[in-house]
C-alpha positions as a Markdown table, in Angstrom:
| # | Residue | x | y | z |
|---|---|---|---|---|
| 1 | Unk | -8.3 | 18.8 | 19.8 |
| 2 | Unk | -9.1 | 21.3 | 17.0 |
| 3 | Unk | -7.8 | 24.4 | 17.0 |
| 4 | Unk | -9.3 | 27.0 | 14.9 |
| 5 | Unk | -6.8 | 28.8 | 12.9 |
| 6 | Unk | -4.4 | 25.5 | 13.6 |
| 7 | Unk | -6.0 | 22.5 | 12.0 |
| 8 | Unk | -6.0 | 18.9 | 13.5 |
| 9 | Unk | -4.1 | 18.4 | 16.8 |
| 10 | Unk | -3.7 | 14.5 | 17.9 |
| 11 | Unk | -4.3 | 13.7 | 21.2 |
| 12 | Unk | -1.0 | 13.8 | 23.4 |
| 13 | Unk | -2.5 | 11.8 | 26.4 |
| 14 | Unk | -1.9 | 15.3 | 28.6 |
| 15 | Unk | -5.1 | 16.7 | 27.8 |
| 16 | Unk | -9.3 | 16.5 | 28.5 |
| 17 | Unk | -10.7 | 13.5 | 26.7 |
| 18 | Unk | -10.6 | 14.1 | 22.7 |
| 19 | Unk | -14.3 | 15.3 | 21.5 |
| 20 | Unk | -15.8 | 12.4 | 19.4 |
| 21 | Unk | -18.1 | 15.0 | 17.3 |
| 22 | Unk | -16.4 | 14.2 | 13.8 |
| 23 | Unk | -13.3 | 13.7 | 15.3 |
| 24 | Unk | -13.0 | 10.3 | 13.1 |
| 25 | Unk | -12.8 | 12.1 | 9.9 |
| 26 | Unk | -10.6 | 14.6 | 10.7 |
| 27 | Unk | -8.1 | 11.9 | 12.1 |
| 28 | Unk | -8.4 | 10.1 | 9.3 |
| 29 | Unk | -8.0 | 13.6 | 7.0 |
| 30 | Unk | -5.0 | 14.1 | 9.3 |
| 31 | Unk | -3.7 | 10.4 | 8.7 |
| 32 | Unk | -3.9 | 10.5 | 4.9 |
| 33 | Unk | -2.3 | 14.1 | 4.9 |
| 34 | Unk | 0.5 | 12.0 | 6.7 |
| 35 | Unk | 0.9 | 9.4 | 4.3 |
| 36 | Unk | 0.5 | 11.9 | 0.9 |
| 37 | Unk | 3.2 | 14.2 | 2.3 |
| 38 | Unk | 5.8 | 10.9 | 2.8 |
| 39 | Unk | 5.4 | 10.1 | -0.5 |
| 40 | Unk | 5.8 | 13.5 | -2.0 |
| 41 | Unk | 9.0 | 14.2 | -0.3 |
| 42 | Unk | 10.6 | 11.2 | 0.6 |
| 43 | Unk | 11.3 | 9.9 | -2.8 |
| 44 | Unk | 11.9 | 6.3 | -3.2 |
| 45 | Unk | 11.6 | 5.5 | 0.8 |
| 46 | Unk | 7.9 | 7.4 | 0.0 |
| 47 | Unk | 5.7 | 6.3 | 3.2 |
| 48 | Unk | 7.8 | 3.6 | 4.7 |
| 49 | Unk | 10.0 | 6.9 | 6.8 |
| 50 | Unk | 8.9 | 9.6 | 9.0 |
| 51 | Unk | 8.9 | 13.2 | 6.7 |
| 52 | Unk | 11.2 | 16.2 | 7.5 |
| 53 | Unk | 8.1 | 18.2 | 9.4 |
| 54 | Unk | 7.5 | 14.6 | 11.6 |
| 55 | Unk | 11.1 | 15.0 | 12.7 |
| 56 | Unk | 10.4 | 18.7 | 13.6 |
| 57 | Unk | 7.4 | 17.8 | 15.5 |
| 58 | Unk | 8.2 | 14.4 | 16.9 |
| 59 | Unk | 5.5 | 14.3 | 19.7 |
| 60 | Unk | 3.1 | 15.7 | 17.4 |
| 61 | Unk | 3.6 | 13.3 | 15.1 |
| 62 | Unk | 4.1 | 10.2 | 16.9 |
| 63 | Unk | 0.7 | 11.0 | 18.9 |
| 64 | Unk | -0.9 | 10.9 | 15.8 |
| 65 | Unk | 0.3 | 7.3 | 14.8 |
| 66 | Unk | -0.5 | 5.9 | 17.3 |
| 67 | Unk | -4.5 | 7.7 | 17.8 |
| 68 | Unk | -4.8 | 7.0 | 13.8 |
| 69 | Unk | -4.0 | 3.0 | 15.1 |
| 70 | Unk | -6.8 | 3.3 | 17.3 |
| 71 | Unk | -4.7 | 3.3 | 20.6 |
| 72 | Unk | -6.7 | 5.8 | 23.0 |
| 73 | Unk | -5.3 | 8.5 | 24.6 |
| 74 | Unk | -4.9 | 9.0 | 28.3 |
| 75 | Unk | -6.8 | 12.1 | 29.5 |
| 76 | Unk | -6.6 | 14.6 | 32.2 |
| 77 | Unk | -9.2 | 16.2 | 34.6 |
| 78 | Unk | -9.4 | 20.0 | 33.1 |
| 79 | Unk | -11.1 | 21.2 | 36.3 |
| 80 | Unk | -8.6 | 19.5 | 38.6 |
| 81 | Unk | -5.5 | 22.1 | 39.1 |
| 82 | Unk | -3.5 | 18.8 | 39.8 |
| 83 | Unk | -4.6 | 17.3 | 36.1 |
| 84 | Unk | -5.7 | 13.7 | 37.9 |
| 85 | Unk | -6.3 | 11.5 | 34.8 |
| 86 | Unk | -9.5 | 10.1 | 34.1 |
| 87 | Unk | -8.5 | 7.8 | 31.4 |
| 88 | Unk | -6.1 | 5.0 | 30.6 |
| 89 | Unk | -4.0 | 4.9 | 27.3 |
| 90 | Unk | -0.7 | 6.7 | 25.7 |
| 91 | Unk | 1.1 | 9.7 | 26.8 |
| 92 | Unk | 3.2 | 11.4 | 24.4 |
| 93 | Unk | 6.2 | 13.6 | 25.4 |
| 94 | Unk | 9.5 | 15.0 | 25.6 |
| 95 | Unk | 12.0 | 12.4 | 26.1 |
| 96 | Unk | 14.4 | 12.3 | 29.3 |
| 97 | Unk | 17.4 | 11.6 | 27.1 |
| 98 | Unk | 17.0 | 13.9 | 25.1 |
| 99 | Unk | 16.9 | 16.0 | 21.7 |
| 100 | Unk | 15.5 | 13.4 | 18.7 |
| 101 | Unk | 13.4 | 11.1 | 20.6 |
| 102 | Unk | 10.4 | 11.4 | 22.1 |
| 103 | Unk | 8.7 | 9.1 | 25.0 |
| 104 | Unk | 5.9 | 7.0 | 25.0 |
| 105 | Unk | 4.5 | 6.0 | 28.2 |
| 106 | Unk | 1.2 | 4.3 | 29.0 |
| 107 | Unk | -1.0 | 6.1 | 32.3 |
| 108 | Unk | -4.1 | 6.1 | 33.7 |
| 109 | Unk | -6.0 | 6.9 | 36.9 |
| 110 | Unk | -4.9 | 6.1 | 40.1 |
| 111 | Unk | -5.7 | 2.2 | 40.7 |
| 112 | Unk | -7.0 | 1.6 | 37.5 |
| 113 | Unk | -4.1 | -1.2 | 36.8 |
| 114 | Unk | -2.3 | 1.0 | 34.1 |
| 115 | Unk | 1.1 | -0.3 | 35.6 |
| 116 | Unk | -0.2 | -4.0 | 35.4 |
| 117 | Unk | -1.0 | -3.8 | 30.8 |
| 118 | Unk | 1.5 | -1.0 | 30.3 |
| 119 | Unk | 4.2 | -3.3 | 28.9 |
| 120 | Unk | 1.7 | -5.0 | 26.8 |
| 121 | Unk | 0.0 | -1.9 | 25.5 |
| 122 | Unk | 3.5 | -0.7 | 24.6 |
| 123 | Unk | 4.4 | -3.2 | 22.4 |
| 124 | Unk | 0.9 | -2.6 | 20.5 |
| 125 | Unk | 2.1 | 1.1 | 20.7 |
| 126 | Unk | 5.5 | 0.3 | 19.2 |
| 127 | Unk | 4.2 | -1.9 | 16.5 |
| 128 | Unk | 2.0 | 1.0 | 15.0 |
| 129 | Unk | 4.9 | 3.0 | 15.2 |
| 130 | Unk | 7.1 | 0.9 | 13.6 |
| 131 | Unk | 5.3 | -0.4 | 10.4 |
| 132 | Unk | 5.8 | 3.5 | 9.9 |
| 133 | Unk | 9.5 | 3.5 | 9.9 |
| 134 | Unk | 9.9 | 4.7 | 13.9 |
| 135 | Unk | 12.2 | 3.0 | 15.9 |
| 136 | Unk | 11.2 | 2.2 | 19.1 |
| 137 | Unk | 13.1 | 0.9 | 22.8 |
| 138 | Unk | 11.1 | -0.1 | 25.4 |
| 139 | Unk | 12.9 | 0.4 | 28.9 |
| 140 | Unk | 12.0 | 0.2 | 32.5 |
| 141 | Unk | 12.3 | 3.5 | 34.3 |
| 142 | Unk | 11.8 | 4.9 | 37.5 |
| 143 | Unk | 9.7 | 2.8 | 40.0 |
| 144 | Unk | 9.8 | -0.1 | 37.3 |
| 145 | Unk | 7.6 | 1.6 | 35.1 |
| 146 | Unk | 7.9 | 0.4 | 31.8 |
| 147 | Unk | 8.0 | 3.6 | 28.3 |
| 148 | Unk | 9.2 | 3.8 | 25.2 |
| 149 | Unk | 12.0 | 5.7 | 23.3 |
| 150 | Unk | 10.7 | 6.6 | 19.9 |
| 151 | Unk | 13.6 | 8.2 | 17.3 |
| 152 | Unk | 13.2 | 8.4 | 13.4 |
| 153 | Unk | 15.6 | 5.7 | 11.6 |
| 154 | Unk | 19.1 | 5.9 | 11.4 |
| 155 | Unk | 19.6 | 6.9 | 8.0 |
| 156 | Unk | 17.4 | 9.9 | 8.4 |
């Protein structure tokens, strides 16, 4: 969603749907920014590691990997006070375990077989994540639903 005031905001998977109207150019926009900014301050690692501001704003960050790879969002139901989803795909958040890491978890609506691709839509999700320096676990969790642990590199 954009903001006014704010600029780009990738698409955590908590919210409605993302609005296609030009919302291709200014993930892309958002994308390049990315990369530019890696190179400009992360000397000779230059785009290959997350930048200071990612580490700041993991979830922010990581959402926007993976929407710029083309992974879709889940979505919730902005007229339902219980937030049912209406879409299957990523949902970016907080991580149980704590400060550093963020969680990566793949939802959908109710019986849409979310559960049944989640560990293969994962890996796709780590992949992205990791040709851009994130490491990335993939555990089972409650009820044997499968997420990943996302943290910036070691030597960070």
């Amino acid at each position: 969603m954009n903001t006014p005031g704010q600029g780009f905001e990738p698409a955590s998977g908590d919210g409605p749907a993302p609005s296609e109207a030009g919302r291709a150019a200014q993930l892309r926009t958002a994308h390049e920014g990315l990369l530019q900014i890696r190179r400009f301050v992360n000397g000779p690692s230059g785009a290959g590691v997350p930048a200071p501001w990612e580490l700041r704003l993991m979830p922010r960050a990581v959402a926007l990997v993976l929407e710029a790879a083309g992974l879709p969002p889940s979505a919730r139901d902005p007229q339902d006070p219980g937030g049912r989803r209406t879409r299957t795909g990523y949902r970016v958040g907080p991580s149980a375990s704590g400060d550093g890491r963020v969680e990566v978890t793949w939802l959908g609506p109710a019986g849409g077989g979310a559960a049944e691709e989640e560990q293969e839509r994962l890996t796709v999700c780590a992949a992205a994540l990791e040709e851009l320096g994130w490491v990335c676990l993939l555990y089972r969790g409650p009820r044997r639903r499968r997420f990943l642990e996302v943290e910036p590199p070691a030597a960070l």
